[in-house]
C-alpha positions in Angstrom: 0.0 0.0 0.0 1.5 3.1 -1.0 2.6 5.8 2.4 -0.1 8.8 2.4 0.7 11.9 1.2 -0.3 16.0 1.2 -3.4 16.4 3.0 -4.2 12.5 3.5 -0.6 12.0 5.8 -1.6 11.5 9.3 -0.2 14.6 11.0 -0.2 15.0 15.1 -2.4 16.9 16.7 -2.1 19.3 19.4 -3.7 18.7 22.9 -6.6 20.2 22.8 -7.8 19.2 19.1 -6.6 15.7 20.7 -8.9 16.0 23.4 -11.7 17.2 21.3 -11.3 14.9 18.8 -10.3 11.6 20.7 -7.7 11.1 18.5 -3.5 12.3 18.6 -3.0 11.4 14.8 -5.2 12.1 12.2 -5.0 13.5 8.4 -5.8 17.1 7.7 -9.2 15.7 5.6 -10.3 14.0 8.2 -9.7 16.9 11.0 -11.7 19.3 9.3 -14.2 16.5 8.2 -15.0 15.6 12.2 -14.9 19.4 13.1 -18.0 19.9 10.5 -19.1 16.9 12.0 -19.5 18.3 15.4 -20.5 22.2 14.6 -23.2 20.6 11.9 -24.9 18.5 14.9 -24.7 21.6 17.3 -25.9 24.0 15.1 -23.3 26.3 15.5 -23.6 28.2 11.9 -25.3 31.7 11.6 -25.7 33.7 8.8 -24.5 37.0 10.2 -21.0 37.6 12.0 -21.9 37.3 16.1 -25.1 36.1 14.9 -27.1 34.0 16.9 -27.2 29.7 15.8 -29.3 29.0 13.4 -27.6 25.6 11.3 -26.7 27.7 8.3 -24.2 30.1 6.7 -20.7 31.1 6.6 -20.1 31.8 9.6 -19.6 29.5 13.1 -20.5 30.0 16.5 -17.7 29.4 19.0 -19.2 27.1 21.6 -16.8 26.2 24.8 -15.6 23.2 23.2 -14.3 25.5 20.0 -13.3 27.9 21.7 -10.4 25.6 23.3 -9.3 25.1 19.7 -10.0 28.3 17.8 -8.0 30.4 20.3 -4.7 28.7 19.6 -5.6 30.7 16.1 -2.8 33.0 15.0 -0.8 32.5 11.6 -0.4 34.7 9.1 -1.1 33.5 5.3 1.1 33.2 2.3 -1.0 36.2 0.8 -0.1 38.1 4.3 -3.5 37.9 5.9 -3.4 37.5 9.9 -5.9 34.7 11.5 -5.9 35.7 14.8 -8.9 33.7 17.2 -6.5 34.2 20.8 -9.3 36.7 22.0 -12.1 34.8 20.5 -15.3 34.6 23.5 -17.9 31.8 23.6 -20.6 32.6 21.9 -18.6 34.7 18.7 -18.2 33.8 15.5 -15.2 33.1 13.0 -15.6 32.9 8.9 -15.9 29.4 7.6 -13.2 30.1 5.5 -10.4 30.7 8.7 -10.7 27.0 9.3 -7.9 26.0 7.2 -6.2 28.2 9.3 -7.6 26.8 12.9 -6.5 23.1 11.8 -3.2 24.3 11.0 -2.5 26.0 14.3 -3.7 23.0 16.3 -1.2 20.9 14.8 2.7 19.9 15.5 
């Protein structure tokens, strides 16, 4: 069986994506795939940025469990653009597309 590569490689997580996710090793497909997972069957999604819940949009709601993961958010993209979630509060939200961004800063 050939070894997995790019975004399919098993990559270590951090503790508290560990802790969320039950897992220390997973690959990058699969982190984000289990993060949907969870905000999908809270319905942590609003239309409107510091909206309330309401299971749709592009924007999601930082529960406590997020939270613990979002705020060890803060990289800077290869386009320059700062993601930075360290002052996030329960209850605000973060674009859908920063997630990229959340997985990568929650792992080694």
């Amino acid at each position: 069986m050939a070894e997995a590569k790019g975004l399919s490689k098993p990559v270590t997580l951090k503790a508290e994506l560990a802790e969320f996710l039950g897992e220390t090793e997973l690959p990058r497909t699969e982190i984000t795939k289990k993060l949907w997972d969870y905000i999908k069957a809270k319905k942590l999604q609003t239309k409107s940025e510091n909206g309330k819940p309401e299971n749709a949009g592009k924007y999601i709601v930082a529960d406590a469990k997020l939270l613990a993961i979002f705020k060890n958010t803060k990289s800077k993209s290869k386009s320059g653009k700062l993601t930075d979630l360290t002052k996030l509060k329960e209850g605000q939200t973060i674009n859908m597309m920063q997630m990229a961004a959340v997985v990568g800063a929650n792992i080694e």
